[in-house]
C-alpha positions as CSV (number, residue, x, y, z in Angstrom):
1,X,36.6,1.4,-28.7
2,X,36.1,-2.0,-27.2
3,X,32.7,-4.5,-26.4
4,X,31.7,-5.9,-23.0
5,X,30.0,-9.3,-22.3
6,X,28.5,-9.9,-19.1
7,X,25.9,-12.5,-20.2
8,X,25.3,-15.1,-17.9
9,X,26.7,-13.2,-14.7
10,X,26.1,-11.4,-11.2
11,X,27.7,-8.0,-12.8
12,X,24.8,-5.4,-10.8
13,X,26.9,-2.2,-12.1
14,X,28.6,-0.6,-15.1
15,X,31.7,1.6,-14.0
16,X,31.4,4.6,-15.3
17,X,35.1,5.2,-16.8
18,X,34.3,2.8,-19.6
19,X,31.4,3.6,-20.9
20,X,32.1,6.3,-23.1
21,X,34.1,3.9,-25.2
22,X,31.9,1.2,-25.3
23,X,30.5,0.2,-28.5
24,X,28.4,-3.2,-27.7
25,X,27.3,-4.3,-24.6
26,X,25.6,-8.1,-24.4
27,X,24.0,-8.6,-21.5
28,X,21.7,-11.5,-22.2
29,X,20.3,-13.1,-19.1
30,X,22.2,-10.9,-16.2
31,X,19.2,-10.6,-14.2
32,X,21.5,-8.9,-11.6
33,X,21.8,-5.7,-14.0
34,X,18.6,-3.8,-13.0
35,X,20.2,-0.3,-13.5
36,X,22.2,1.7,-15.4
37,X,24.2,4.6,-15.5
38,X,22.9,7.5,-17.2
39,X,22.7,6.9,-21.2
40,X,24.5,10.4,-21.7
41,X,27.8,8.2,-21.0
42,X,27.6,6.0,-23.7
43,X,28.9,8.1,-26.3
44,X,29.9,5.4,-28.5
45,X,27.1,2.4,-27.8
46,X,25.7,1.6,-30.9
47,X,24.6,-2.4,-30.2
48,X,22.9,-3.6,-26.9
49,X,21.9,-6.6,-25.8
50,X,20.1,-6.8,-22.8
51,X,17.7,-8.7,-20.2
52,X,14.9,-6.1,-19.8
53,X,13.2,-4.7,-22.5
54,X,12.4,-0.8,-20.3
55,X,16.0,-1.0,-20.0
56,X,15.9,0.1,-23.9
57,X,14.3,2.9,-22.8
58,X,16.8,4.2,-21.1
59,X,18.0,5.8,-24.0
60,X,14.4,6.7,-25.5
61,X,13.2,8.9,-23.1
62,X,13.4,12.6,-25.0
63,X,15.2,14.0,-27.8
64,X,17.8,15.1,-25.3
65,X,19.5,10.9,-25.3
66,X,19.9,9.1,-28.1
67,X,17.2,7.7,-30.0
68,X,17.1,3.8,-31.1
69,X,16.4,3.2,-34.8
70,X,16.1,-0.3,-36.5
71,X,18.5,0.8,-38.9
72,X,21.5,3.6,-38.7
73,X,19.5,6.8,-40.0
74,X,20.6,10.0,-39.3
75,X,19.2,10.5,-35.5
76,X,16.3,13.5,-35.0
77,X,18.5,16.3,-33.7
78,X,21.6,17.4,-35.2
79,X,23.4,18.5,-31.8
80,X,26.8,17.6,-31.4
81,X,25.7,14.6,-29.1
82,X,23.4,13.2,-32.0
83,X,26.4,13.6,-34.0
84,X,29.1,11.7,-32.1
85,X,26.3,9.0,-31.8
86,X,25.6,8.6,-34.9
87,X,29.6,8.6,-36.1
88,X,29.8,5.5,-34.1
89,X,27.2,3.6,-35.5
90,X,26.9,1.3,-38.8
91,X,24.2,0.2,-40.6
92,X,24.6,-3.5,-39.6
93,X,24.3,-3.3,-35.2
94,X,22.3,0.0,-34.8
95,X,20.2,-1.8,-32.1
96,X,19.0,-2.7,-28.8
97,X,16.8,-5.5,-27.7
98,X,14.3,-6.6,-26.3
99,X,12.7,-3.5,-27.3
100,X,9.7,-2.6,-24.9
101,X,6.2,-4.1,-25.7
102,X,2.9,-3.0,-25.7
103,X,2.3,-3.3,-21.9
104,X,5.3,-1.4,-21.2
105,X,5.7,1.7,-23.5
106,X,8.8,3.9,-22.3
107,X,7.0,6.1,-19.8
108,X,6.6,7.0,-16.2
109,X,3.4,5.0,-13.9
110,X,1.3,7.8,-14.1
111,X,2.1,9.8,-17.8
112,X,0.1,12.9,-17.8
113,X,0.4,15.8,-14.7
114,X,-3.1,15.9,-14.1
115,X,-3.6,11.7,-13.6
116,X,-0.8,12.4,-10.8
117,X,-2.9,14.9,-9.6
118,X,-5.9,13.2,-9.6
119,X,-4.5,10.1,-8.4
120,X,-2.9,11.7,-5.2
121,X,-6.6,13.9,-4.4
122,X,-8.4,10.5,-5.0
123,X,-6.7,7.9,-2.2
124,X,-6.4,10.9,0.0
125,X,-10.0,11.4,-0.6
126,X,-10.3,7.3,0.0
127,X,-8.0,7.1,3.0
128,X,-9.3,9.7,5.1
129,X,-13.1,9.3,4.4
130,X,-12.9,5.5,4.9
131,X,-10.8,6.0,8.0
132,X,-13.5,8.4,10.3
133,X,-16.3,6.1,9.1
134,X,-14.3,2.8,10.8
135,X,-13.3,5.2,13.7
136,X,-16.8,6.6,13.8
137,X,-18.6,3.2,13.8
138,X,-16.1,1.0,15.9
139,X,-15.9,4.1,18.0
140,X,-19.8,4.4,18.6
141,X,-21.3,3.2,21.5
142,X,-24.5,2.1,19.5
143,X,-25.5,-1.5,18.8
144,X,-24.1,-3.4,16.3
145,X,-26.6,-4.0,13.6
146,X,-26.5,-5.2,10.6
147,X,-26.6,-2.7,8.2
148,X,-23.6,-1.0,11.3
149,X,-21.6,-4.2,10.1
150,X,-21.5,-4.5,6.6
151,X,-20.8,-0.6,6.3
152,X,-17.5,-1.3,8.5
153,X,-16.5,-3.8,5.7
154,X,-17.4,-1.9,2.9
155,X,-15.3,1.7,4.6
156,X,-12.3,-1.3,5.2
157,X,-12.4,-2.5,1.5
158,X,-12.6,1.0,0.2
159,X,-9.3,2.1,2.4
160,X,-7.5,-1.2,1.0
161,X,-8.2,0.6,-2.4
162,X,-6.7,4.0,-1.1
163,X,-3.6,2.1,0.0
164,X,-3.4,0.6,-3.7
165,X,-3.5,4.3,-5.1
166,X,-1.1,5.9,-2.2
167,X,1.4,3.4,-3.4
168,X,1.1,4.1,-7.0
169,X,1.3,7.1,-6.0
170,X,4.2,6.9,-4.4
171,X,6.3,4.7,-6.4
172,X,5.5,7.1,-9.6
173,X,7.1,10.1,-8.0
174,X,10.2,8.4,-6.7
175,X,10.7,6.6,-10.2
176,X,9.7,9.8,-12.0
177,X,11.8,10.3,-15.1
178,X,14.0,6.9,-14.6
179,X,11.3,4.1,-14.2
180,X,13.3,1.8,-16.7
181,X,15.9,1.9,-13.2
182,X,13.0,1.0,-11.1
183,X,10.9,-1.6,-13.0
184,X,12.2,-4.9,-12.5
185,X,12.1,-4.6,-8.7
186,X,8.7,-3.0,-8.5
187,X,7.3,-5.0,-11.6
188,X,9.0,-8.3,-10.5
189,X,9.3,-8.2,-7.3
190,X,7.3,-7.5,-3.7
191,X,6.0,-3.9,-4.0
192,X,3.7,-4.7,-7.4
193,X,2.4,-8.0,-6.0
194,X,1.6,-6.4,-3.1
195,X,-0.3,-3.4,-4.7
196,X,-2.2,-5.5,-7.1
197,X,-3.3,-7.8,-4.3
198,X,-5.0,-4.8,-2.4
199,X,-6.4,-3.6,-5.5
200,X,-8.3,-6.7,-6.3
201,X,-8.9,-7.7,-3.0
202,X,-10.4,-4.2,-1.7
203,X,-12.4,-3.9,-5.5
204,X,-14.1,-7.4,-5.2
205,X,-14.7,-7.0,-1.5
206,X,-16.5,-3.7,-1.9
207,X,-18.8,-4.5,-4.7
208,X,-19.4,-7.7,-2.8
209,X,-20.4,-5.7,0.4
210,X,-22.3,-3.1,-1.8
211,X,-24.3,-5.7,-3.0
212,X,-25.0,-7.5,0.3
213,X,-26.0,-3.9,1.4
214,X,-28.6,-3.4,-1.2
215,X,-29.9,-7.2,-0.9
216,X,-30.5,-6.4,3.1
217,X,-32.6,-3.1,2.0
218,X,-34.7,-4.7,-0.6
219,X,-34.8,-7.6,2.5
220,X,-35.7,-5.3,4.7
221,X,-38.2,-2.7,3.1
222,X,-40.0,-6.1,1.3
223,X,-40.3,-8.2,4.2
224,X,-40.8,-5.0,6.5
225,X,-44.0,-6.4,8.9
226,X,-42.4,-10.1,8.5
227,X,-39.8,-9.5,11.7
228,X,-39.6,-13.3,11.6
229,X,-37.6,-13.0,8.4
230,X,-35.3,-9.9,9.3
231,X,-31.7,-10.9,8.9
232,X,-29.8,-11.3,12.0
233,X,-26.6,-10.4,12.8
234,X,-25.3,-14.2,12.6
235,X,-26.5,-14.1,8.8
236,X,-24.5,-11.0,8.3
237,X,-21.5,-12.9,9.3
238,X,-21.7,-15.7,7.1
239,X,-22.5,-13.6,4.3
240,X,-19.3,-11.7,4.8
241,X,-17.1,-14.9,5.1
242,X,-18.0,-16.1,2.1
243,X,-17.2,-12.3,1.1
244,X,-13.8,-12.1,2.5
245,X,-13.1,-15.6,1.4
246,X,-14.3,-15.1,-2.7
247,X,-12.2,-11.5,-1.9
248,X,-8.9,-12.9,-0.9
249,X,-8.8,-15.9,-3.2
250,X,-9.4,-13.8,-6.4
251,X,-6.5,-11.2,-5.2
252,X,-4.1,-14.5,-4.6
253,X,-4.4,-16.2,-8.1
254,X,-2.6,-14.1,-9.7
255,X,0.6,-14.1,-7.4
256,X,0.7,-18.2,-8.2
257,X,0.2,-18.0,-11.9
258,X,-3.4,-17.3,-13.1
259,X,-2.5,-13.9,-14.2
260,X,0.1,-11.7,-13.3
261,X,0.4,-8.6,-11.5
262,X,3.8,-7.7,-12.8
263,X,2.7,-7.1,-16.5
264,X,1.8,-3.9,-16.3
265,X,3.7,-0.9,-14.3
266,X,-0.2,-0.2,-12.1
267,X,0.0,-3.6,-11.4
268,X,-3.4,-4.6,-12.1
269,X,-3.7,-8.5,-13.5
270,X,-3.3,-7.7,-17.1
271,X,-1.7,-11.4,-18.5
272,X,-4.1,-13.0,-20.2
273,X,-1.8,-15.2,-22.4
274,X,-2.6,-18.3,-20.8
275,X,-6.5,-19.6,-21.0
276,X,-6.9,-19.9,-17.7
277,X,-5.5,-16.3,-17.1
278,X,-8.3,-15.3,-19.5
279,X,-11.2,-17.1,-17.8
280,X,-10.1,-15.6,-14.1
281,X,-9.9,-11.8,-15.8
282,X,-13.6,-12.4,-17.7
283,X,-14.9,-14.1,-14.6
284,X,-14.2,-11.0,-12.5
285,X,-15.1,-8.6,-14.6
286,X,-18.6,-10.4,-15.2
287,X,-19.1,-11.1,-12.1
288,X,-19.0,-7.1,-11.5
289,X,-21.4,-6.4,-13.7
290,X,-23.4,-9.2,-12.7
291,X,-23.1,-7.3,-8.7
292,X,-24.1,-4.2,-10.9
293,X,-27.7,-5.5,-12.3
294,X,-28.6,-6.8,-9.2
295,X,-28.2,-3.7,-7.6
296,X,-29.8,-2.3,-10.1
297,X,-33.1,-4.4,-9.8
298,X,-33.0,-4.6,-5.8
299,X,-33.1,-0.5,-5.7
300,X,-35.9,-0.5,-8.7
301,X,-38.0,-3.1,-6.3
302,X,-37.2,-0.8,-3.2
303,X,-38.7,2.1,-5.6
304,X,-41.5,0.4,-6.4
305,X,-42.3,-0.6,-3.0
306,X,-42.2,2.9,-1.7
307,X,-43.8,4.3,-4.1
308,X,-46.8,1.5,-3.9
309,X,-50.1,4.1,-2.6
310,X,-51.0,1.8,0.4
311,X,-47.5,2.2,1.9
312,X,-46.0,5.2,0.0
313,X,-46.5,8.2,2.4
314,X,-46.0,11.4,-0.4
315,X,-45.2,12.1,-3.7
316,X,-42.2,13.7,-2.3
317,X,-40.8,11.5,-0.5
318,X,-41.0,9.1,-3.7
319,X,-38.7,11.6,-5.7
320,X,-36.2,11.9,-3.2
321,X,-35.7,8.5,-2.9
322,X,-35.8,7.6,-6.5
323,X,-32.8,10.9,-6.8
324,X,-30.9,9.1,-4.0
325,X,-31.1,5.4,-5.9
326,X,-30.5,6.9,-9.0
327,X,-26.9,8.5,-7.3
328,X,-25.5,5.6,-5.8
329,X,-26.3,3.5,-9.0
330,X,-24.4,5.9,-11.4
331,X,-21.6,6.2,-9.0
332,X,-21.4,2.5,-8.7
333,X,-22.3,2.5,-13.0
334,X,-19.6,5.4,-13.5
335,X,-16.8,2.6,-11.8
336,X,-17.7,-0.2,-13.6
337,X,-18.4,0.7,-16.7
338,X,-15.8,2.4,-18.1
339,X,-13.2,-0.8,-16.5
340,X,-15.6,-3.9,-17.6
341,X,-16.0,-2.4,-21.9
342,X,-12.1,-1.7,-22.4
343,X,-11.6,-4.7,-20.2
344,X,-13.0,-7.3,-21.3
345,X,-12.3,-7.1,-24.9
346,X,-9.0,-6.7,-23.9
347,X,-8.7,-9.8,-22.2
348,X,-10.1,-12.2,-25.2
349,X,-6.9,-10.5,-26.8
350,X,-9.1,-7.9,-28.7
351,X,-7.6,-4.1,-26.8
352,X,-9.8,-1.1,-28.0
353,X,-6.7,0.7,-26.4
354,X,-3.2,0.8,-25.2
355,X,-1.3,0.7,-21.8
356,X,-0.5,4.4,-22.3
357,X,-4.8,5.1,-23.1
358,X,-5.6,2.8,-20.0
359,X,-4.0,4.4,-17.3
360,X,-6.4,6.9,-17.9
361,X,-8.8,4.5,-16.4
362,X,-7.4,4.5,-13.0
363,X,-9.7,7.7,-12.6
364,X,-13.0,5.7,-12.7
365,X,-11.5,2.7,-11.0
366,X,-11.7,4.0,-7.5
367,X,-14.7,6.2,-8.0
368,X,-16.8,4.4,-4.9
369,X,-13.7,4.1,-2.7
370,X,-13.7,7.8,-2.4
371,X,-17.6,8.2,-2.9
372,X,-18.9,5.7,-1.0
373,X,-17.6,6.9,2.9
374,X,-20.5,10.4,1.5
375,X,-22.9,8.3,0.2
376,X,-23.3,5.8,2.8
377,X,-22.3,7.7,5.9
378,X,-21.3,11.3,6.1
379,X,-24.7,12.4,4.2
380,X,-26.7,10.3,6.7
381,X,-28.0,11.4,9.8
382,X,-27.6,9.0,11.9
383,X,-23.6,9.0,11.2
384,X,-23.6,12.4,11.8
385,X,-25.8,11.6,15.0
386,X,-22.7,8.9,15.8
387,X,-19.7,11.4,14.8
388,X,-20.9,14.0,17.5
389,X,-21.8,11.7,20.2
390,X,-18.3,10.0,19.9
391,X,-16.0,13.1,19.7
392,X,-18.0,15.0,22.4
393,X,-16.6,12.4,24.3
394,X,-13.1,14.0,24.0
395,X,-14.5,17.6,24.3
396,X,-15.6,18.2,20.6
397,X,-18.6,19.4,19.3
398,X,-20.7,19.1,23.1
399,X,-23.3,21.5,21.5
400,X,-24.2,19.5,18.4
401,X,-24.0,16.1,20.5
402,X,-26.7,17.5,22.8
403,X,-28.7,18.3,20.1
404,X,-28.4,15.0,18.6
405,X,-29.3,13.5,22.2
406,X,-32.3,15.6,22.7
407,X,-34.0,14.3,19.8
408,X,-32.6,10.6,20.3
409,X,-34.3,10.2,23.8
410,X,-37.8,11.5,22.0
411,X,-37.9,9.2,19.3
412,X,-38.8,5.9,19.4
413,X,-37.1,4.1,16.4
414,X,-33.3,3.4,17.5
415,X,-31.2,4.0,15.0
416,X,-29.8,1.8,12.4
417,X,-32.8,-0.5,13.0
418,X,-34.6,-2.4,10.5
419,X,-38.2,-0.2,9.8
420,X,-41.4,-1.9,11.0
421,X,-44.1,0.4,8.9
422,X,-44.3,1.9,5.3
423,X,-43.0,5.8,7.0
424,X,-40.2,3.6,8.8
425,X,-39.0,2.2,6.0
426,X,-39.1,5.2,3.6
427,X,-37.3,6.9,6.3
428,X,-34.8,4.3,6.6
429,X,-34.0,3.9,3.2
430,X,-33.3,7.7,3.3
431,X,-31.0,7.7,6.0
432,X,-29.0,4.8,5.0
433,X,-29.0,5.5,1.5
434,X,-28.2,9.4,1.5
């Protein structure tokens, strides 16, 4: 039985051929040890001091390894393993530090089956949809309006988000079972920066584009006989800098210091020890809810309006629209929600749960990545009008394109266009909202 010190070195590995005699192991500071051999060869370790704390849970993971205690009590199981483990240990060094913390429990990315299935069926969902709307609008020989443009930056924020989840994804089922191996180069190093950054980036770039969206409908349908004040395509371009820009530098404050994507195994910016780290999480999250009211009150004006008798054409017509609004505002509801009232407790240091309960969140998160391509496109006419006329262009779908054309060339509002009278803009709002 013998002890090994590789603190303040570049030792990477552990041969195998001593570890079943090894009885303390202090490696303090080796930031070069980021895995180790598999915890049924230390037969004898009793003591460990290592550099990261999920290295502990190496030998936590079932009651199949040995099981860490504070203090040298009889392990769970009494099989011959437990027992040679347990021979070698005293009551004085029966330890191993750092022990993990509350932001990384010894567990896999994703901890329950069905979050890995749902998280795979989601940023498929989010990747594909988004994908044939860009294709579809870039793609289509149609104008390029306004309400065109901001629905190509809201499909390209919402596949930034599917990327995030594919990742994820990814990384949970190659680290499946070992992650303590995997997390200082995921957690520390490119892959987790990277991730968080799309995450944030593609979240605050699509709730900014959903609310431009909804502020150039109530613009629109308000100001519908005032063409003087319709917002131009140059207006849309501004509004989406400042967009892109508000997008991109809340994603890059946490990889200099405000906040950390690293702190958590989803990599979402979870380090709010610092104040300022606190004030950028809060800010975002109310900022997002702020994005939610105004939607909120733009799509109850928008009701009003159509519903006003002097402009509203039927009874009907009022309820469907008032179903449609009331869809995309509990979608967009159902994603925020859930994130801003465990959130934001959370980051004035007050959790209401733990890492292990929040994962669990990752199912609402990217709700209107995967909903918004159905709500905003495919259940519209019009982009089903554009997905028919583009692929009969390679041969597909001739006999719905020429159905589509036949009633283009005999009706006089171009599509995509701002309304100009109170049917116009009902019907616009319907086609563009649903």
């Amino acid at each position: 039985m013998y002890n090994r010190n590789i603190m303040l070195t570049a030792v990477s590995s552990l041969p195998e051929s001593i570890l079943g005699g090894l009885e303390s192991l202090k490696a303090n500071d080796n930031r070069e040890l980021k895995k180790l051999p598999p915890p049924q060869l230390f037969t004898s370790l009793c003591k460990a001091e290592l550099t990261y704390s999920w290295h502990c849970c190496a030998f936590n993971i079932n009651r199949s390894r040995p099981r860490w205690h504070e203090q040298c009590s009889l392990p769970e199981a009494q099989d011959s393993f437990y027992h040679h483990f347990w021979m070698h240990c005293n009551s004085s060094n029966c330890s191993c530090t750092p022990m993990p913390d509350i932001f990384n429990p010894c567990e896999d990315i994703m901890t329950a089956p069905p979050l890995r299935v749902l998280i795979w069926f989601i940023s498929v969902l989010a990747l594909l949809g988004n994908s044939v709307v860009l294709l579809v609008l870039l793609g289509s020989r149609a104008k390029l309006t306004v309400p065109r443009f901001l629905m190509c930056h809201l499909a390209f924020a919402d596949l930034c988000m599917g990327v995030y989840l594919v990742a994820i994804a990814t990384m949970d089922i190659l680290t499946r079972g070992q992650y303590y191996n995997f997390a200082s180069d995921w957690q520390m190093g490119l892959g987790c920066s990277t991730a968080g950054f799309f995450t944030v980036f593609a979240s605050e770039l699509s709730m900014f584009t959903l609310t431009a969206i909804t502020l150039e409908r109530w613009h629109t349908i308000t100001h519908a006989l005032r063409l003087d004040r319709k917002l131009r395509l140059r207006h849309a371009c501004v509004i989406m800098s400042v967009g892109w820009g508000f997008a991109f530098l809340s994603a890059l404050l946490p990889t200099v210091g405000v906040s950390s994507y690293g702190k958590v195994s989803i990599c979402l910016p979870m380090d709010v020890e610092k104040l300022k780290s606190q004030v950028y999480v809060v800010t975002l999250l109310l900022l997002n809810v702020l994005a939610f009211l105004t939607v909120c009150v733009c799509y109850l004006s928008i009701y009003l309006t159509v519903r006003n008798p002097s402009s509203a054409p039927a009874h009907a017509a009022d309820t469907d629209v008032a179903k449609r609004m009331a869809v995309l505002i509990f979608t967009d509801f159902l994603c925020m929600a859930p994130i801003s009232f465990f959130a934001i407790p959370a980051a004035l240091n007050r959790p209401l749960i733990n890492v292990t309960q929040a994962k669990l969140l990752i199912i609402f998160y990217p709700i209107n990545s995967c909903a918004n391509p159905f709500l905003y496109a495919f259940f519209t006419r019009t982009f089903r009008q554009d997905f028919f006329l583009l692929t009969a262009r390679f041969g597909l779908f001739k006999a719905q394109a020429q159905i589509y054309r036949t009633e283009s060339s005999s009706c006089q509002q171009p599509a995509w266009t701002s309304p100009k009278s109170s049917h116009g803009t009902l019907y616009s709002l319907g086609k563009i909202s649903h």
